[in-house]
C-alpha positions, 0 to 999 in steps of 0.5 A: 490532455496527455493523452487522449480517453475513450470514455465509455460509460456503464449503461447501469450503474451498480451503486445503489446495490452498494451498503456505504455504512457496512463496506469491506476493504477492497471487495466491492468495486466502482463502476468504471476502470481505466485501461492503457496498453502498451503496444509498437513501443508507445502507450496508447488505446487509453479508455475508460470503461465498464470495470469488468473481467479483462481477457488475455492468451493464455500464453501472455507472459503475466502467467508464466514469468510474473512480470505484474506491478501495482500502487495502493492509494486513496480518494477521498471527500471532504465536507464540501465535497470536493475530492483529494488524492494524497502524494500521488505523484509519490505512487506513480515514481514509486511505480515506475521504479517498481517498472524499472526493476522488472523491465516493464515500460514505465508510465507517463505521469501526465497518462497517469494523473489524466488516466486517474482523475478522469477516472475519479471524476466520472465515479466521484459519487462512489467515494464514500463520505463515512468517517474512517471510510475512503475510495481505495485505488489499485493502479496496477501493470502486467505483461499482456504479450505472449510467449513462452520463451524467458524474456521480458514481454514486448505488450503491456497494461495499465489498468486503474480500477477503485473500491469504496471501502471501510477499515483495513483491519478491526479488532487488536492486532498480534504479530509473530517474529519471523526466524526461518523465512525471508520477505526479500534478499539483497539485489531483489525485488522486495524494494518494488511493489511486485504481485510475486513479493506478496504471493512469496508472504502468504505461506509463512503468513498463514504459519503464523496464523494457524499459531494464533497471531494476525501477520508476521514481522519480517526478519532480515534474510541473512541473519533473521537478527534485525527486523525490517516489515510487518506483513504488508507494511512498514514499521515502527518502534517507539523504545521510551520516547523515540520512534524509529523504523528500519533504513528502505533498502533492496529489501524494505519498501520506501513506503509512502506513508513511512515517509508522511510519519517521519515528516510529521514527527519530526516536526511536532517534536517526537524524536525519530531515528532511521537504523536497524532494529535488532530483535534483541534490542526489542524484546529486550526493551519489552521485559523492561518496560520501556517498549511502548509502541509497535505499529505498522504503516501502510496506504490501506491501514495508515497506521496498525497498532500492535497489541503484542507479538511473539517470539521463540514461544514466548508472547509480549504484550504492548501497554495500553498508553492514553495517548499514543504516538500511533493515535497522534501520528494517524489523526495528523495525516488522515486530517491532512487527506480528508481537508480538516486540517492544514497542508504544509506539504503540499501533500493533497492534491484535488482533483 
């Protein structure tokens, strides 16, 4: 064992108050979490108990100087029953890169790993069987030590904590191109998974929002002439036949399933290219006719069609294709997470 767990288990559990058939995204919460803290420069204290409220100072340097990190994953149930988490060691580096940026001690894989599947294990019969369903998990970490003064904490946390959950989104999906406000900057912090990063989104957001579309595309900083996210997620351009999505930088994170999709596209046959997209380039393409796909990719939604999008009040509408490549690439890997198909990758892990 990496490190040793104080197990202490609910007394009740909540989840026969729990509607499997209706569940929301990320709003319903199993019984258990997994805490670690980081304290005398070592982690230690791990335990896994009751998920409920956790108390801080008010002085902890989380609230004054943003020093929080988290992942996004899935658990998943095949029809045996057996359990499956998909490139997790993917989602601990890609924290610990994301701790690195941000002065935050990074975590030991054999902690996370043993912190999570223990975790797994004890609320396994919270992962939800439902076709499209899955147990979606939030590692996250904050600076727990107090002060105000402007420097990097000296105590932190880990805390692991799930949520059965349905869909991510429902329903088409429109988008509006962002011209005035920036996701992230060169030499910043939009590579890492940093709570800030998403609080900095949610103003232009909902901008595009009161405008009638569902999420922004995120635009380059300088010149707001290349586009690099959409919302929370990384995405893709079929133009004709070719899929392409923008190079990861300091601004574009390197998304987990950005890298499943170019994997299997490649190897089933769909030309990928990995470059800058101008906004010019795609628009241009959609009054030609030879824009066919535009989708997000992401942990929560796989992968989000875009119906349409807008820009400089102008709208565009995507086709409606028979078979698209967003359709194909999504049933490829959620076959892989859920055991109904062949791994080549060594992508699932069971736990």
């Amino acid at each position: 064992m990496a490190i040793k767990i104080d197990i202490q288990k609910t007394q009740k559990s909540r989840i026969d108050s729990v509607d499997f058939d209706n569940l929301p995204f990320g709003h319903v919460f199993s019984d258990h979490m997994f805490e670690c803290e980081f304290k005398d420069g070592k982690w230690q204290s791990a335990v896994i108990k009751e998920y409920a409220p956790i108390s801080l100072s008010p002085a902890a340097k989380i609230f004054h100087y943003g020093q929080s990190i988290f992942e996004g994953m899935k658990a998943y149930k095949d029809a045996d029953g057996k359990t499956m988490l998909f490139r997790p060691l993917d989602n601990c580096k890609r924290l610990n890169k994301s701790a690195e940026r941000l002065v935050i001690p990074e975590i030991p894989e054999d902690i996370f790993m043993e912190g999570l599947k223990t975790l797994l294990e004890i609320d396994s019969d919270w992962i939800p069987t439902k076709e499209g369903s899955s147990l979606y998990i939030r590692p996250f970490m904050f600076a727990s030590g107090e002060g105000f003064h402007a420097s990097p904490a000296d105590e932190y946390k880990l805390i692991i904590c799930t949520a059965p959950s349905g869909a991510y989104f429902a329903g088409e999906v429109k988008v509006l191109i962002e011209e005035k406000y920036a996701r992230a900057a060169n030499g910043g912090v939009g590579f890492a998974k940093a709570g800030g990063n998403y609080a900095a989104q949610f103003y232009p957001t909902q901008l595009a929002i009161d405008k009638g579309y569902q999420q922004v595309i995120w635009t380059d900083d300088n010149t707001h002439q290349f586009i690099e996210e959409a919302g929370a997620m990384n995405i893709f351009v079929r133009i004709n036949d070719t899929l392409i999505t923008s190079p990861t930088s300091d601004r574009i994170l390197d998304g987990i399933t950005r890298k499943s999709i170019l994997q299997i596209a490649a190897d089933t046959g769909i030309e990928t290219e990995v470059r800058k997209i101008s906004v010019g380039e795609v628009v241009e393409a959609a009054k030609t006719g030879k824009l066919k796909e535009m989708f997000g990719a992401g942990t929560a939604a796989v992968i989000s069609p875009i119906a349409g999008f807008g820009f400089k009040d102008e709208d565009f509408d995507l086709p409606e294709l028979e078979n698209p490549f967003a359709s194909q690439l999504k049933k490829r890997i959620t076959d892989i997470q859920t055991n109904k198909a062949e791994d080549p990758y060594g992508w699932r892990v069971f736990v």
